[in-house]
C-alpha positions, 0 to 999 in steps of 0.5 A: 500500500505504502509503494502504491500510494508513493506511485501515485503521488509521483505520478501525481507530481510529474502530472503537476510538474508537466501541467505547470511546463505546458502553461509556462509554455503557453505563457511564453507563446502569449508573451511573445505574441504581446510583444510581436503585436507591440513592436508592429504597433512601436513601428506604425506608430514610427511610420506614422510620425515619419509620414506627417514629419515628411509632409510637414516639412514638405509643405514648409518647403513648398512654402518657402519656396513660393515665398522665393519665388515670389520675392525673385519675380518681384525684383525681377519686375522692379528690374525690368522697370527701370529704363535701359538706358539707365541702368546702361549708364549705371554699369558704364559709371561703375565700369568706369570707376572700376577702371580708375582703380 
């Protein structure tokens, strides 16, 4: 009786011991699916902030250079209304002095 009930409680045990291995199994599998779901969140969220980073500064740029534009379209039209004829005496007056150096 002694040998049986000895029998049974190692049987009883391994039972334990195999059951508490299969759920600390288990526990790893979701653990690693937890931290798989968060890393593919960690990396959408990146993605995400990389594309509105992108578009900001895209459209920064864009703005800047439609300000830059503008400006050069502006001192391009302030230049062509000033008379050849003066701004050819201009360059010959600095042209001159430059001579006289």
């Amino acid at each position: 009786m002694l040998i049986k009930d000895v029998v049974s409680l190692e049987n009883e045990a391994e039972s334990i011991v195999m059951q508490a291995h299969a759920e600390a199994e288990q526990l790893e599998r979701t653990a690693e699916e937890e931290i798989a779901s968060y890393r593919g969140k960690l990396t959408e969220q990146a993605h995400q902030r990389i594309a509105e980073f992108q578009k900001n500064a895209e459209e920064a740029y864009g703005n800047a250079l439609a300000e830059a534009e503008g400006e050069l379209q502006a001192v391009l039209s302030a230049l062509d209304r000033i008379p050849h004829d003066n701004l050819r005496k201009k360059v010959e007056l600095i042209v001159s002095r430059c001579k006289n150096l």
